[in-house]
Each structure stands twice: as structure tokens, then as C-alpha cells.
C-alpha positions in Angstrom: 67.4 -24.0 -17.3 64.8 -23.0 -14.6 66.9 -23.2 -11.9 65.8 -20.7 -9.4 67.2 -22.2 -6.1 69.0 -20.4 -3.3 72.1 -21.7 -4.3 71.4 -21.0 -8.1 70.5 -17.3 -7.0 73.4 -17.1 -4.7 75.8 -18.2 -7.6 74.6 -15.6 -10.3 74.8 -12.9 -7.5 78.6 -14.0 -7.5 79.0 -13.8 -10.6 81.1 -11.2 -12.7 79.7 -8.4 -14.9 81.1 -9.7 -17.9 79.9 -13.4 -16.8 76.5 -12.2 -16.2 76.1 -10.3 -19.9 77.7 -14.0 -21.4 74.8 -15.7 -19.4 72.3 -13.1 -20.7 73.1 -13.7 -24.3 73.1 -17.3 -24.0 69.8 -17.0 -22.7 68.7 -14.8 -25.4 69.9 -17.3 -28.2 68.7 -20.7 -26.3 64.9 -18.6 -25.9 65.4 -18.0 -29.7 65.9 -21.4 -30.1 62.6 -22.3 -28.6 60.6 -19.9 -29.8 62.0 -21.5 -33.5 61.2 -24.7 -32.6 57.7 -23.9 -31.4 57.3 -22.1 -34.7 58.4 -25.6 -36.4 55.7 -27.7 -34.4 52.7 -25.2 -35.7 54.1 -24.6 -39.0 56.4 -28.2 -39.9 55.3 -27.1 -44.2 57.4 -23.5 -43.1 61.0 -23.5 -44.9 63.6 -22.5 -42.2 64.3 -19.0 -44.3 60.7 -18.5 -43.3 60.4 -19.9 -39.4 63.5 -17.5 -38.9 61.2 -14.4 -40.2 58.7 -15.7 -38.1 61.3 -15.5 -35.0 62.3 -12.1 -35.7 59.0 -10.7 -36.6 57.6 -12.0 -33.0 60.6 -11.1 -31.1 60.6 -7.3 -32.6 57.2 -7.1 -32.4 57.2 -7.7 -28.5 60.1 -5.5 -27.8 57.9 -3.1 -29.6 55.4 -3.4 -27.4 57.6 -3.6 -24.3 58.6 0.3 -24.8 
């Protein structure tokens, strides 16, 4: 979901504390989820085991450099 409009923005202004932490977290997982199945598509011979190695390695590794 890239939907940015004024009425998308207006909505998630709206919305509760505990709605918008529920929103974040989906987020986090579905960008997981990508970031797996990009992992897939340049690696297909990778065992799952391994793409999900791959998925935490990269994600800790640019939290890391975030800081």
C-alpha cells in the first residue's frame, strides 16, 4: 500500500495510538515479506532457512547503520 492521498493522510492522522502501532507492525512484517521474496528472485537455489538469514542479516545490518 502506497497510498499517500489527502484522504489516506487524513485517515491515519485519525487514527488511535494503538491503531497506528498495529498499522506500523503490519508494515514491518508485509516489508519483510518483500524483502524475502526479492531475496527468492536473486537466489531461487536458497533454502527458505537460508533466505530468512538473509532477511535478518539485511534488516540488522541497516538498522545498524541507521544509528
Amino acid at each position: 500500500m502506497n497510498d499517500l492521498s489527502p484522504e489516506r493522510i487524513t485517515e491515519l492522522r485519525r487514527m488511535s495510538p494503538e491503531a497506528k502501532l498495529r498499522e506500523a507492525e503490519r508494515l514491518w512484517w508485509e516489508g519483510r515479506k518483500e524483502r524475502a521474496n526479492a531475496i527468492r528472485n536473486e537466489h531461487p537455489d536458497w533454502s527458505e532457512e537460508s533466505v530468512q538469514a538473509e532477511v535478518r542479516r539485511v534488516l540488522l545490518s541497516e538498522a545498524m547503520n541507521e544509528g
